[in-house]
C-alpha positions as CSV (number, residue, x, y, z in Angstrom):
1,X,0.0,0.0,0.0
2,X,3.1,2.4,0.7
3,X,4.4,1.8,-2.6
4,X,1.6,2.5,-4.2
5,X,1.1,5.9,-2.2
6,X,4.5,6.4,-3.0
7,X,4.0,6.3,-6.5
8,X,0.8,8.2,-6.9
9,X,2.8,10.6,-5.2
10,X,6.0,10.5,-7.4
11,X,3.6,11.1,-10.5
12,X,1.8,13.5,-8.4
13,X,5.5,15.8,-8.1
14,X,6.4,17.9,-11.0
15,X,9.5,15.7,-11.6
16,X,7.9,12.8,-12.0
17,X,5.0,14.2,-14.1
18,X,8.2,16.4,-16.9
19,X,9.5,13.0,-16.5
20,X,6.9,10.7,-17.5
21,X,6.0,13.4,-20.6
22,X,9.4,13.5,-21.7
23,X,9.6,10.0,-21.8
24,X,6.4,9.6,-23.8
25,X,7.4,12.2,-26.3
26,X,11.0,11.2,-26.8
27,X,9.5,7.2,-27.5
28,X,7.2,9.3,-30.2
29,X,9.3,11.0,-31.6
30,X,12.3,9.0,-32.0
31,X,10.1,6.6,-33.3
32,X,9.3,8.8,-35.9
33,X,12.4,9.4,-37.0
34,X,14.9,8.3,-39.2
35,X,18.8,9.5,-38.6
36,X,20.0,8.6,-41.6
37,X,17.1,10.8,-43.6
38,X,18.7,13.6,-45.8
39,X,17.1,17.3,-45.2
40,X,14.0,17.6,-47.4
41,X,11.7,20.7,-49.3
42,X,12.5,23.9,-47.2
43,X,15.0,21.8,-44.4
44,X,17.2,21.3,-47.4
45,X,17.1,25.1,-47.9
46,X,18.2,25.3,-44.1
47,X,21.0,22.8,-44.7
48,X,22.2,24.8,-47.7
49,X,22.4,27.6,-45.6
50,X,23.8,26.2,-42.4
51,X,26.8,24.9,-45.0
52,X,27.0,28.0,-46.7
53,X,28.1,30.0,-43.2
54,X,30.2,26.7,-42.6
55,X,32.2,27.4,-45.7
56,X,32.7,30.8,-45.2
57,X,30.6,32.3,-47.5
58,X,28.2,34.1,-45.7
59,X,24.1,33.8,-45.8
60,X,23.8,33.0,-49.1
61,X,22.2,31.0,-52.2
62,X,25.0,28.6,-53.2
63,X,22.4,25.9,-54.1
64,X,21.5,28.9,-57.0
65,X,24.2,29.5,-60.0
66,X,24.0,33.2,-58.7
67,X,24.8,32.6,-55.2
68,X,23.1,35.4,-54.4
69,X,22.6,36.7,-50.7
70,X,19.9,34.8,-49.3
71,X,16.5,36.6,-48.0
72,X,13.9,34.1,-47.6
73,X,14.0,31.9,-44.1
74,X,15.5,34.3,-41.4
75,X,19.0,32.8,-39.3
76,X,17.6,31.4,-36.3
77,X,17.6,27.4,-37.6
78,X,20.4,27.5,-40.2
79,X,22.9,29.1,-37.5
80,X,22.0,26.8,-35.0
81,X,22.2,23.8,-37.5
82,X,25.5,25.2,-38.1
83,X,26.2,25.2,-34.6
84,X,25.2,21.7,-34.8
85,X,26.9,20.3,-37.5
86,X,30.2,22.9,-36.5
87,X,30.8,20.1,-33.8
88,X,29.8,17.3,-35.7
89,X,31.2,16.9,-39.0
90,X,27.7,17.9,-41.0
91,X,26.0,14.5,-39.1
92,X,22.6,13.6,-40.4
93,X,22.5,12.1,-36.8
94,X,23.0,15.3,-34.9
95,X,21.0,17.4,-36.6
96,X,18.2,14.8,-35.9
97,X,19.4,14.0,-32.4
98,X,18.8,18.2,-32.0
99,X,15.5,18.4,-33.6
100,X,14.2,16.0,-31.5
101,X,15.8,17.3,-28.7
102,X,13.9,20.9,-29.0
103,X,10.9,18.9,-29.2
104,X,10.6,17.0,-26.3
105,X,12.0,19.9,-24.1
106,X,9.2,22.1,-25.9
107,X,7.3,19.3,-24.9
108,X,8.0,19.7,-21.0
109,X,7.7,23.8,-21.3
110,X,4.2,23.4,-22.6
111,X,3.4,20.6,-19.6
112,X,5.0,23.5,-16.9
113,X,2.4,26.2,-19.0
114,X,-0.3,24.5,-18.7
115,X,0.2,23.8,-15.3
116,X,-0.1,27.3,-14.5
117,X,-3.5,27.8,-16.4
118,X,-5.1,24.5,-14.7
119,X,-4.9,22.1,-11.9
120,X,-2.0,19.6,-12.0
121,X,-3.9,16.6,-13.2
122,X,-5.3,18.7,-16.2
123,X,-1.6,19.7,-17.2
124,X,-0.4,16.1,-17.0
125,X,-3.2,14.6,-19.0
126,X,-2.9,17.9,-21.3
127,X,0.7,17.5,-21.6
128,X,0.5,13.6,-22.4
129,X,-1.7,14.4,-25.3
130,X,0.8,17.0,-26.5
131,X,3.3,14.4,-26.0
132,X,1.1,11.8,-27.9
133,X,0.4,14.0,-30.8
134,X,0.8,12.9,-34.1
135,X,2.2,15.7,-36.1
136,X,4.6,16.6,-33.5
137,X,6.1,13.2,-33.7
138,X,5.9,13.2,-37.5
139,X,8.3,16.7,-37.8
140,X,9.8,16.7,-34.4
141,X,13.1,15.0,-35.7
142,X,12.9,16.6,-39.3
143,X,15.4,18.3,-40.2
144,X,13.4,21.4,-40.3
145,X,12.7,24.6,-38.0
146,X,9.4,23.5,-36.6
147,X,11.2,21.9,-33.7
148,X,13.3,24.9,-32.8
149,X,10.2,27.3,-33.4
150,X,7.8,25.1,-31.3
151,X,10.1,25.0,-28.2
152,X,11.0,29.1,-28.6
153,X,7.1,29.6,-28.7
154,X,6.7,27.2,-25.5
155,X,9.8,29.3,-23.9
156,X,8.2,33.0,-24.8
157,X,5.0,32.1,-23.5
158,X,6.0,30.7,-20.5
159,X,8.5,33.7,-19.7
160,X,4.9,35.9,-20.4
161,X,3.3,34.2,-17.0
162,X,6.1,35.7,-14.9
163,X,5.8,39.3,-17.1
164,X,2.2,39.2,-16.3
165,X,2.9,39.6,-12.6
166,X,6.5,41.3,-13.3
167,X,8.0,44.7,-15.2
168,X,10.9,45.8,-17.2
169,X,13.2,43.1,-16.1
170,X,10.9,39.7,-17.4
171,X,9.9,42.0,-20.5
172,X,13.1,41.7,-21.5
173,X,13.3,37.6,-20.9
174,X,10.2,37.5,-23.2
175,X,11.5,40.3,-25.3
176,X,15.0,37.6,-26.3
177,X,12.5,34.7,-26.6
178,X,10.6,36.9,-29.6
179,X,13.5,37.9,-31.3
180,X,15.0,34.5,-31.5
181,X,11.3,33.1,-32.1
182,X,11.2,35.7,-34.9
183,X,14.1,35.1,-36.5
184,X,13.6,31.2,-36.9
185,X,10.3,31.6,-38.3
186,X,8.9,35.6,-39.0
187,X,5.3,33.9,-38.1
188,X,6.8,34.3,-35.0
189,X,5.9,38.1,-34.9
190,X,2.2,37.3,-35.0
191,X,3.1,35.5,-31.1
192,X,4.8,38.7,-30.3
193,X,1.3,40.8,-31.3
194,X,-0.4,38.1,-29.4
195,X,1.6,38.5,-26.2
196,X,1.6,42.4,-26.9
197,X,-1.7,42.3,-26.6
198,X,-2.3,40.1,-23.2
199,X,-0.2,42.4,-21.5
200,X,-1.5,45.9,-23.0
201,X,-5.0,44.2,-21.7
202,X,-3.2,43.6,-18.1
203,X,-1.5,46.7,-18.2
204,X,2.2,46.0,-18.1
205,X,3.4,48.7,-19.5
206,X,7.0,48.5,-18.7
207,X,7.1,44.9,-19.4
208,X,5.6,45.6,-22.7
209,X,7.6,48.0,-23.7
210,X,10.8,46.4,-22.6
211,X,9.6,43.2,-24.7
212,X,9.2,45.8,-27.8
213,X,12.2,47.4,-27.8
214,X,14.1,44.3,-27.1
215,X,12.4,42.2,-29.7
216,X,13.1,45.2,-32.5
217,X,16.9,45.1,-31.5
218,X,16.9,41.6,-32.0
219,X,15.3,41.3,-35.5
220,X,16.3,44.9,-37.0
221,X,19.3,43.3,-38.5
222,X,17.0,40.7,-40.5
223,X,14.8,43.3,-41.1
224,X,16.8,46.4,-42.2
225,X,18.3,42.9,-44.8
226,X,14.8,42.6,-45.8
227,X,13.7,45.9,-46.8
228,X,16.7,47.2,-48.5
229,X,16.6,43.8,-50.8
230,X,15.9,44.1,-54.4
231,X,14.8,40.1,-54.0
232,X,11.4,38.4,-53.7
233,X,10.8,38.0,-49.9
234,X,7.8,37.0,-47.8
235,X,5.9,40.1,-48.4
236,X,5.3,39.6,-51.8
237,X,4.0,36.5,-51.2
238,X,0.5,37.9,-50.4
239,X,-2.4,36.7,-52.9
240,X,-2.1,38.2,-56.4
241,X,-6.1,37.1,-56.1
242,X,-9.1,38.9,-54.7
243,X,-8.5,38.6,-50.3
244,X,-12.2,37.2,-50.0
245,X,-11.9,33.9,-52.3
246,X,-8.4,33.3,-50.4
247,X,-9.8,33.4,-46.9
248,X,-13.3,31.4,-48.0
249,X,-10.7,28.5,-49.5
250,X,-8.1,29.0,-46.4
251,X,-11.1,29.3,-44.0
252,X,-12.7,26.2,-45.3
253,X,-9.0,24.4,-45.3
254,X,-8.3,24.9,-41.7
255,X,-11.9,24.1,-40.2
256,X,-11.1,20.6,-41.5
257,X,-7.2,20.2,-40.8
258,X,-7.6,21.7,-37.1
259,X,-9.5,18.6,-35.8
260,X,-7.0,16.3,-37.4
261,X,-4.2,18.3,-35.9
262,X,-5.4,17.1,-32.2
263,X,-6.3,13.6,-33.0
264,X,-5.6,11.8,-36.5
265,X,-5.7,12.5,-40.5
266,X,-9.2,11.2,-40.3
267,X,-11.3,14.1,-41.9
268,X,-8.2,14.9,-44.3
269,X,-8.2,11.3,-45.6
270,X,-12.3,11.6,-46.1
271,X,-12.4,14.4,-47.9
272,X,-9.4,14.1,-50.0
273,X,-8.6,10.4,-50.8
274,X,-12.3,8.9,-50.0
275,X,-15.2,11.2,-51.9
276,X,-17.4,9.5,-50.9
277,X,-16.6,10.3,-47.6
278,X,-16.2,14.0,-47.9
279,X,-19.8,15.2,-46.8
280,X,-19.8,13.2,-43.6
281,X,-16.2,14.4,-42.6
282,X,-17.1,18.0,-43.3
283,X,-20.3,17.8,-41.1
284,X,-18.1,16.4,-38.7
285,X,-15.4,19.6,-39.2
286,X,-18.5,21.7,-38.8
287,X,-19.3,20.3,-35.5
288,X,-15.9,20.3,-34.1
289,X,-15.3,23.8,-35.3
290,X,-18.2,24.8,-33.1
291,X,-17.0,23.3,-30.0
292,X,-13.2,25.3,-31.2
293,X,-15.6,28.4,-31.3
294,X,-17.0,27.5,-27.3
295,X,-13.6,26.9,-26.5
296,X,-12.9,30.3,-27.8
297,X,-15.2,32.4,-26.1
298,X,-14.2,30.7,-22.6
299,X,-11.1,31.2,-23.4
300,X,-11.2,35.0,-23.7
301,X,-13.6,35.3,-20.5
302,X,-10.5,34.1,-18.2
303,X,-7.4,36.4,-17.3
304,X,-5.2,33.1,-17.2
305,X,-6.6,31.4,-20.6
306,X,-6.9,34.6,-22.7
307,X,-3.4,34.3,-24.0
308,X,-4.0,30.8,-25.2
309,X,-6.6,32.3,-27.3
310,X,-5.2,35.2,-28.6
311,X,-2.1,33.3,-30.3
312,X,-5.0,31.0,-32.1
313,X,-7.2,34.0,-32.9
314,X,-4.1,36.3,-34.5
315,X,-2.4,33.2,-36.2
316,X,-5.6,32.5,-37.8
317,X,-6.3,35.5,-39.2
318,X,-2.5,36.0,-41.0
319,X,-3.4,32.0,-42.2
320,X,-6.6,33.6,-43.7
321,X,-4.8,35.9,-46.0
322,X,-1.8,33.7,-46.8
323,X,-2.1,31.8,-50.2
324,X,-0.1,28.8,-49.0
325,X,-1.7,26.2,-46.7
326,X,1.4,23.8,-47.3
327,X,-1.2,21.0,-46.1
328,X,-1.7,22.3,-42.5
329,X,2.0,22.7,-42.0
330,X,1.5,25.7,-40.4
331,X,-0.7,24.3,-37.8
332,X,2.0,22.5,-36.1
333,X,3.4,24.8,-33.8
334,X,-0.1,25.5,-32.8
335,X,-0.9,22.5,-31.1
336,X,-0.7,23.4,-27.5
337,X,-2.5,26.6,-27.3
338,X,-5.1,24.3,-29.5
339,X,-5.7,21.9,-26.9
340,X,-6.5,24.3,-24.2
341,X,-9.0,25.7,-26.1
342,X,-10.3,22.6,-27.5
343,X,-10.4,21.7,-23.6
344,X,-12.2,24.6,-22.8
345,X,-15.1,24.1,-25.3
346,X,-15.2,19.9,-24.7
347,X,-15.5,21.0,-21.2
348,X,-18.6,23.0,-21.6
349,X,-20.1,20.1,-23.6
350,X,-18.9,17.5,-20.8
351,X,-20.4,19.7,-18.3
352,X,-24.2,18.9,-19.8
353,X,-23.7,15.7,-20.2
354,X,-21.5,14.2,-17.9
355,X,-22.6,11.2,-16.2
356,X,-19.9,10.6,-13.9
357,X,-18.5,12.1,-11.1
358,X,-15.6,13.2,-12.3
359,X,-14.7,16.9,-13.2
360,X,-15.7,17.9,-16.0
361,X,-12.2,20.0,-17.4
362,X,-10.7,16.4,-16.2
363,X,-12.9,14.5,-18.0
364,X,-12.6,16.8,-21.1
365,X,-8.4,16.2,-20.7
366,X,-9.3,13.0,-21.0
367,X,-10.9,12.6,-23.8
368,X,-8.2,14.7,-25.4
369,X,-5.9,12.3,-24.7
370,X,-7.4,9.3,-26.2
371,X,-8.4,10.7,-28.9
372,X,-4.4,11.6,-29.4
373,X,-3.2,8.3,-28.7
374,X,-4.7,5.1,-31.1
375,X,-3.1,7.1,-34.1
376,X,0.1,7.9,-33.2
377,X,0.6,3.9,-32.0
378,X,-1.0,2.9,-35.3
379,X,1.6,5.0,-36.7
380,X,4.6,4.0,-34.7
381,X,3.4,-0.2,-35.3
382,X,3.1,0.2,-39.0
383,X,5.9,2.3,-39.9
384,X,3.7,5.0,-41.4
385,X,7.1,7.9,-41.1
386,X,8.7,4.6,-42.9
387,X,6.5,4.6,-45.5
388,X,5.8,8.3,-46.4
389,X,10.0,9.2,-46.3
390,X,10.0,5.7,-48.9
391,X,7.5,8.4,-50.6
392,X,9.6,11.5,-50.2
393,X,12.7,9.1,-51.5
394,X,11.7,8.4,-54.4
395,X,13.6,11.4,-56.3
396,X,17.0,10.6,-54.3
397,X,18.2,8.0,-57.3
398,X,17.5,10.8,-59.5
399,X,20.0,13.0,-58.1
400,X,22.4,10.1,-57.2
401,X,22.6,9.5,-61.0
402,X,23.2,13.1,-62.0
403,X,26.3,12.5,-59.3
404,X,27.6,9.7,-60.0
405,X,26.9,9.5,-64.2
406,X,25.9,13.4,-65.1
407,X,28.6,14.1,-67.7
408,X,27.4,17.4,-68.4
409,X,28.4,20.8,-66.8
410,X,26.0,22.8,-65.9
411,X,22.5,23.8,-63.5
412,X,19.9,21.3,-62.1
413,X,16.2,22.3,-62.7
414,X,13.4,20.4,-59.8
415,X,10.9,21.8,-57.7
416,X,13.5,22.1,-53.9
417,X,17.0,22.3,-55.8
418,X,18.4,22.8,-52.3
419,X,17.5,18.8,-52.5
420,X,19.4,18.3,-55.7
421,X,22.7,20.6,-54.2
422,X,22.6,18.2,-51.2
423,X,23.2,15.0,-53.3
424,X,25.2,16.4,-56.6
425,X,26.7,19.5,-54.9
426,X,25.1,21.5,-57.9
427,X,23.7,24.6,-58.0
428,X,20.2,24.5,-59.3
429,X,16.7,26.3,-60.0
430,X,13.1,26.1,-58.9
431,X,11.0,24.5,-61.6
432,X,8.3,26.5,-59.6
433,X,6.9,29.7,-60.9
434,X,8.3,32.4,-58.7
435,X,7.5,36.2,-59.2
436,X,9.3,38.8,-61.2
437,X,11.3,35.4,-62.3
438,X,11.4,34.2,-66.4
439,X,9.5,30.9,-67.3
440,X,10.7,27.3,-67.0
441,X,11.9,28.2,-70.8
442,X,13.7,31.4,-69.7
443,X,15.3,30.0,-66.9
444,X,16.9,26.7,-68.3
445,X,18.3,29.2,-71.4
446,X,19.4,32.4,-69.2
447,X,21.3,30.0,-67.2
448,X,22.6,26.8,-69.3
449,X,20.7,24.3,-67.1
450,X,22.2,21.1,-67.9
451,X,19.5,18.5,-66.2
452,X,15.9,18.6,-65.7
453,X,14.0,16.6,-62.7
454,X,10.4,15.8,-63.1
455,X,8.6,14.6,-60.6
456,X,5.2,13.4,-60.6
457,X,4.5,11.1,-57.2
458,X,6.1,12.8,-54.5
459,X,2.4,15.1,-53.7
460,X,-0.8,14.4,-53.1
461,X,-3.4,16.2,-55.3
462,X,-0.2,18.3,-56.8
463,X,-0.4,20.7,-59.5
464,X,1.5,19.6,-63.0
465,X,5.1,19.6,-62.4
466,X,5.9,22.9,-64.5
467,X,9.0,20.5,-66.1
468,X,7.0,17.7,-67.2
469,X,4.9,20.4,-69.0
470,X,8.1,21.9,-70.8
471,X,9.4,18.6,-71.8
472,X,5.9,17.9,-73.5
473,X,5.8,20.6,-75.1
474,X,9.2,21.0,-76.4
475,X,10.4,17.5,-77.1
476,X,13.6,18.7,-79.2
477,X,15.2,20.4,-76.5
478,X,15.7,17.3,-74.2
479,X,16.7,13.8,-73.8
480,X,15.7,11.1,-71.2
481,X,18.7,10.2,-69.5
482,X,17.1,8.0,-66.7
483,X,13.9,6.9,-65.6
484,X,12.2,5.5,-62.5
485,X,10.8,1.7,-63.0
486,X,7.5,3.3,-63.1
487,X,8.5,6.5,-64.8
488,X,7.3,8.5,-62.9
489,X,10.2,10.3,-61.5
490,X,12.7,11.2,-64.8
491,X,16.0,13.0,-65.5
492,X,16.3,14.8,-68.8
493,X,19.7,16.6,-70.5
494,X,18.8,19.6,-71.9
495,X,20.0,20.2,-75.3
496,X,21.2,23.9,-75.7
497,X,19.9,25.7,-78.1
498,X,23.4,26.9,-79.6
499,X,26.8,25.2,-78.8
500,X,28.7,28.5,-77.5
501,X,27.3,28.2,-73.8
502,X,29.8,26.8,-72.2
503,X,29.1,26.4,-68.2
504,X,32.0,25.6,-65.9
505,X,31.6,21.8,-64.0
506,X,31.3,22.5,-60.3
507,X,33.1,20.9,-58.1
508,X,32.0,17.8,-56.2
């Protein structure tokens, strides 16, 4: 009987309870992962950059034949990869061992978060469902910056609990946790207007300002880089279309990838993959969407839950107006201030109909919980990361051959050429359309590309691959070098149109 008081006990301790979540989320993650993956779509871009400051030459482009300064993802992740990799030879290992790493301590910060905005059992069941979460075990070993971003988010708002109470001095703690937030991902602002916000609303004036003026001092070297750029950067990024169709289609996107963010691909799968499923999961959206909408509103009517709904609520509404959804991607970091107000609204529903005698916020917790946890097992006993980087893989051949049997100098054209530059060492171009930037045509002539990539299976529901469009309609201008067994990933030469370009071979 004393053991077992001792261990209700040991769980009961906040040790025990960052203890058993880490554990849990590590197991999850690791799982997940696999150390020998090479960096993929925009992680490759980070591990061009974090090689590009190991070499010596700056922030800069040296996947592109330009080379050009690089204004697109801000420091934070490639500088720490460097970091990373600094110590470590440029390990696949270490920069997975890290990611995961950031995770499962971002993991523990949220637990210690929600434990000041409920009771602990609410926090530990909260933070076992955070530590049971599927996406955050899918990308919390990718080489990416979610990790790093999702554990600087956990760290700012944390630090804001003590600057709600505090003044200058833990402004400036949450101040540093923005800026580097900020500069890992610039999403990260929209936190800082959320935080900004909370403590205008509580009247911290000192502490906000403090958290202003350090944040600015951080980022104004990324900034001032960004404004006085002649480049494409985020801003122009906004929709070229009219603002009301682009937040109907986002809106309608994110009230049916929110639910699956907490629980399991189940409303994605029915209305992209089964059709015939698609008006049962989006009455099922609907519904769920209503209880995120209760959860709101109680949210916003407590002083110690209202932050938790402001960084949903101003997230949102920049993910209304931004043409890219990149499949819910940017719901990730999201997760934790998700849950508590998914528990606040599955608590007002709990509280009508609960038979039990249980609380009703522990009951809701609960239920958050389990419905976290049969997916992610499924997952981890089926070898579902297995399968989808098998998915990813597919193009890595392609590149391998250019390496290995590519006889011919010159540029590599594919969608993430920061992909292509990790396996060949070649610089390369996007075979996406990019603005103010010439056609697939233009580009492969302007700069003597040598190889074309087309790939046509790596995507769900994907647009045409731009390259597989050029090569049909100009069928004199390349040559199939190598092809897939199901041809569906394909390397072309490009033959120039005149023999005096004449490109340099990079080196190896």
């Amino acid at each position: 009987m004393r053991d077992i008081q001792k261990r209700r006990s040991w769980l009961r301790s906040r040790a025990g309870a960052a203890l058993l979540i880490a554990s849990v989320s590590a197991a999850g993650v690791i799982s997940s992962t696999s150390f020998d993956e090479p960096p993929r779509f925009d992680g490759a871009g980070y591990a061009m950059l974090a090689r590009s400051m190991l070499d010596g030459l700056g922030y800069r482009d040296i996947d592109h034949p330009d080379a050009s300064p690089h204004v697109h993802f801000p420091p934070g992740y490639p500088l720490s990869l460097a970091a990373v990799w600094a110590m470590t030879d440029r390990s696949l290992t270490a920069a997975h061992a890290f990611s995961i790493a950031c995770t499962v301590t971002a993991v523990v910060v949220s637990w210690a978060w929600f434990r000041w905005l409920y009771p602990a059992r609410v926090a530990l069941l909260l933070g076992l469902a955070l530590a049971m979460n599927w996406t955050w075990h899918r990308s919390g070993g990718a080489i990416r910056s979610e990790p790093l971003y999702m554990l600087l988010q956990q760290l700012a708002l944390l630090a804001t609990v003590a600057a709600m109470r505090g003044g200058a001095g833990q402004g400036v703690s949450v101040g540093a946790w923005l800026g580097s937030l900020t500069l890992t991902r610039l999403v990260g602002a929209i936190i800082g207007v959320a935080i900004a916000l909370e403590l205008l609303v509580r009247r911290r004036i000192k502490a906000l300002l403090s958290t202003i003026v350090v944040a600015a001092v951080v980022v104004a070297p990324w900034a001032w880089r960004l404004v006085s750029t002649p480049s494409t950067t985020h801003l122009d990024y906004f929709p070229s279309q009219s603002v009301p169709e682009v937040i109907f289609g986002n809106a309608w996107f994110y009230m049916l990838r929110i639910p699956d963010a907490l629980s399991a691909p189940l409303i994605e799968v029915g209305t992209v993959f089964v059709p015939r499923a698609a008006p049962v999961a989006g009455t099922l959206a609907v519904m769920v969407t209503a209880v995120f909408m209760i959860g709101l509103v109680r949210a916003f009517r407590s002083s110690r839950r209202r932050l938790a709904g402001l960084v949903v609520v101003c997230n949102l509404a920049l993910l209304l107006i931004w043409p890219f959804t990149e499949a819910g991607r940017f719901l990730i970091p999201l997760v934790p201030p998700l849950l508590v107000v998914a528990l606040e609204g599955m608590t007002t529903i709990v509280r009508r109909i609960n038979p039990t005698r249980l609380h009703p916020r522990t009951l809701a917790a609960a239920l958050l919980l389990a419905l976290a946890t049969p997916y992610s097992l499924y997952a981890a006993l089926t070898g579902r990361a297995e399968a989808e980087r098998r998915l990813q893989g597919v193009v890595d051949p392609a590149f391998t051959w250019i390496a290995e049997s590519g006889d011919r100098p010159g540029p590599i054209m594919t969608i993430y050429p920061a992909e292509a530059f990790w396996f060949t060492g070649r610089p390369g171009l996007t075979s996406l359309p990019l603005k103010g930037e010439p056609d697939v045509a233009g580009q492969i002539d302007r700069y003597g590309v040598a190889y074309l990539v087309a790939t046509e299976s790596r995507f769900a529901r994907a647009l045409d691959d731009p390259i597989s469009q050029f090569v049909a309609d100009h069928p004199d201008r390349v040559e199939l070098r190598w092809s897939s067994d199901d041809e569906t990933i394909r390397v072309f030469e490009v033959i120039a149109p005149s023999e005096d370009l004449n490109f340099p071979r990079p080196e190896p």
